[in-house]
C-alpha positions as CSV (number, residue, x, y, z in Angstrom):
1,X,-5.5,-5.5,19.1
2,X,-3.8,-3.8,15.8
3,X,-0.5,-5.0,15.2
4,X,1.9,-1.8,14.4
5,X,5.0,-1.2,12.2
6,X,7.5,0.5,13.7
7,X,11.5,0.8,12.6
8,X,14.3,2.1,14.8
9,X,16.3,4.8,12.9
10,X,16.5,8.4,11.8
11,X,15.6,8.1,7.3
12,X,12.3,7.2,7.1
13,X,12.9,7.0,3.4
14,X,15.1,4.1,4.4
15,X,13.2,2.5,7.1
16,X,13.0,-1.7,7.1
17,X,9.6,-1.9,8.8
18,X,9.2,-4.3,11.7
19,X,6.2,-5.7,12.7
20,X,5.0,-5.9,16.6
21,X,2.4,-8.1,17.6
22,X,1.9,-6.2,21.0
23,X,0.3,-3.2,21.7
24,X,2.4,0.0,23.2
25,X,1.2,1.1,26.4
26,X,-0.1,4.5,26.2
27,X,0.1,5.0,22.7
28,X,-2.1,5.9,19.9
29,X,-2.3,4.8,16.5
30,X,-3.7,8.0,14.3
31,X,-4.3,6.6,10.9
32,X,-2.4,8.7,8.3
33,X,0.4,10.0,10.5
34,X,3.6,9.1,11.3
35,X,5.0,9.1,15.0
36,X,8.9,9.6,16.1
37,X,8.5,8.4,19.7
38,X,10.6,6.9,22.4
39,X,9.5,3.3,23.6
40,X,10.4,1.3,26.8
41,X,11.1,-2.3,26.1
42,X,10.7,-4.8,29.0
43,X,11.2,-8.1,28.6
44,X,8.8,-10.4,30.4
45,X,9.5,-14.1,32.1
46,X,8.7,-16.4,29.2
47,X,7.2,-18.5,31.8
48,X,4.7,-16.1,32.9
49,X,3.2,-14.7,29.7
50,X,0.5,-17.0,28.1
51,X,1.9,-19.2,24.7
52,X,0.0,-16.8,22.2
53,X,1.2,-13.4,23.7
54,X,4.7,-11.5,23.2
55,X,7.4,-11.4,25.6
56,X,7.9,-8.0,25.2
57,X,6.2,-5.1,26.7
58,X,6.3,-1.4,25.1
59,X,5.5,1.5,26.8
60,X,5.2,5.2,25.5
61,X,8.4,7.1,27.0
62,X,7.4,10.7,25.0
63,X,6.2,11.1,21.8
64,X,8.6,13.6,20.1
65,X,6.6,14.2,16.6
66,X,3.6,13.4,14.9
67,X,3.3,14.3,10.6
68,X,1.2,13.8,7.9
69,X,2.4,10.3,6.3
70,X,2.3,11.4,2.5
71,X,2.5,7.8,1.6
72,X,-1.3,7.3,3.1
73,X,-2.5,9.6,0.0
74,X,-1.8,7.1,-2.4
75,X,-4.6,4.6,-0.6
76,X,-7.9,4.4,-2.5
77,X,-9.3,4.5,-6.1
78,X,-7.2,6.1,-8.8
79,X,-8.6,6.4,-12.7
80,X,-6.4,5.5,-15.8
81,X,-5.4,8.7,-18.0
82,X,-2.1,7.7,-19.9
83,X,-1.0,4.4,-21.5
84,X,2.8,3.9,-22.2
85,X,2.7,8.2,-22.5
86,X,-0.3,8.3,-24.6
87,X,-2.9,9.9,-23.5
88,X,-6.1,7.4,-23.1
89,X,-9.5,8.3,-25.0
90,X,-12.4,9.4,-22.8
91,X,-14.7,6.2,-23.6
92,X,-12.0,4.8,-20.9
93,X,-12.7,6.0,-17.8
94,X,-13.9,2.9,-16.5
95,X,-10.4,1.5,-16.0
96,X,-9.4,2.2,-12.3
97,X,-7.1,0.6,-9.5
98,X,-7.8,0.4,-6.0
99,X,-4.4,0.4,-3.7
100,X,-4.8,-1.0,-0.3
101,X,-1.2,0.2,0.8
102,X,-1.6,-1.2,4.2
103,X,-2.1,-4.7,2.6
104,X,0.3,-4.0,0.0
105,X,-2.1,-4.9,-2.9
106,X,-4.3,-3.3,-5.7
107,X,-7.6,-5.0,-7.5
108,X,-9.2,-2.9,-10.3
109,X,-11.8,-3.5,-13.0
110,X,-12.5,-2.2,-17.0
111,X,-15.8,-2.4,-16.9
112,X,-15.8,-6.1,-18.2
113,X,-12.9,-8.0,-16.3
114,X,-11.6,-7.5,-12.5
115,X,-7.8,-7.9,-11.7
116,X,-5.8,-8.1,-8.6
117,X,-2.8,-8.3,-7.8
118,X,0.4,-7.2,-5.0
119,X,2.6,-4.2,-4.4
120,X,6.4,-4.8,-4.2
121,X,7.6,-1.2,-3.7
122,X,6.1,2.5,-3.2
123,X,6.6,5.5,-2.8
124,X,5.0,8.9,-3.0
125,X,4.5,9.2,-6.8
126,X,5.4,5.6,-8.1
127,X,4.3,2.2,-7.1
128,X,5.9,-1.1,-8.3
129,X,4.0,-3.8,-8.4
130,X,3.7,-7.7,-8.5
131,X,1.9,-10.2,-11.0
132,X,-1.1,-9.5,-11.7
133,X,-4.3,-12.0,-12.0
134,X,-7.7,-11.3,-14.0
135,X,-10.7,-13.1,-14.7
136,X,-11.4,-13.2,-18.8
137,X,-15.0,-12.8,-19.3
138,X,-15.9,-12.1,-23.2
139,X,-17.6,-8.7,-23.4
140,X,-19.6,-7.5,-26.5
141,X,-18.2,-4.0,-26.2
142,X,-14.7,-5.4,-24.9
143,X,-11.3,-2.6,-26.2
144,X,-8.3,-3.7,-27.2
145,X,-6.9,-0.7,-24.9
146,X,-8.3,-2.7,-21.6
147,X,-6.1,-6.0,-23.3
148,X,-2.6,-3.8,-23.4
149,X,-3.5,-2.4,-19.6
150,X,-3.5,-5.7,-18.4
151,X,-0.2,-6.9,-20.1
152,X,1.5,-4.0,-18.9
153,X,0.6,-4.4,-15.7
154,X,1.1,-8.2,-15.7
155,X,4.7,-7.3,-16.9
156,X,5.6,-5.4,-13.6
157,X,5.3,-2.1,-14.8
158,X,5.8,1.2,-12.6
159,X,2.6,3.4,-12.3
160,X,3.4,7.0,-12.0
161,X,0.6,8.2,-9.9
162,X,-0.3,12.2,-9.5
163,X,-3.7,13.3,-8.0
164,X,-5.8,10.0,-8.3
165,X,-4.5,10.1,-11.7
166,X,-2.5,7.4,-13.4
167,X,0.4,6.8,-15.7
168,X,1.3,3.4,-16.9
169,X,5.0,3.5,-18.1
170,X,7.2,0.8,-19.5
């Protein structure tokens, strides 16, 4: 069984996410989409539902729209291209991030070092994000460039993110 997020309300750009550890009768999860649906909520007899199950049942009433959820394109690899506005030199293109948005965390590597770390806040171009761990192997060909990314992202930084592309701004 998946467990879903769902929110009651009309601004999705507002929307405290909830977590339901039951499935929804008749309902079904398409990955990168976002459903507006209407639910009935039963509650059960606490005494007849088992000590790891929920109490509540959900049922699909009508789903009343289904779109694209913009926030699913910022899953996946993204490649380093500007430092603090500077543009990064080409040799560089081994930095990248990975964002696992529906974990709410990133790992990445330089080409010498791996780092990992959480996401506090996204949205569709700009992602906040949490302390940020790294190993600290010596490597012969080692830039001071991949030193600076890590501080700035160890110093919750925003990244500014356009077409698998990224910006990291103080």
């Amino acid at each position: 069984m998946e467990c879903l997020e769902v929110f009651q309300g009309k601004n999705l750009k507002k929307a405290q996410w909830e977590t339901i550890y039951s499935s929804i009768q008749g309902f079904e999860f398409e990955q990168g989409y976002l459903k507006k649906v209407i639910l009935q909520k039963e509650h059960l007899n606490p005494k007849e539902v088992p000590a790891d199950a929920s109490s509540i049942l959900y049922m699909l009433v009508k789903e009343l729209k289904k779109i694209k959820d913009s926030l699913n394109a910022l899953q996946g690899n993204w490649q380093l291209t500007h430092l603090d506005g500077a543009k990064v030199s080409e040799n560089s293109k081994a930095i990248s991030i990975h964002f696992n948005i529906s974990q709410n965390n990133l790992y990445g590597s330089d080409s010498c070092n791996r780092f990992f770390g959480g996401i506090k806040h996204f949205t569709e171009n700009e992602i906040r994000i949490g302390p940020i761990g790294s190993t600290k192997r010596w490597c012969e060909d080692m830039r001071l460039l991949n030193k600076d990314v890590l501080f700035l992202l160890d110093k919750n930084q925003t990244l500014l993110l356009q077409f698998k592309k990224m910006n990291i701004t103080n």
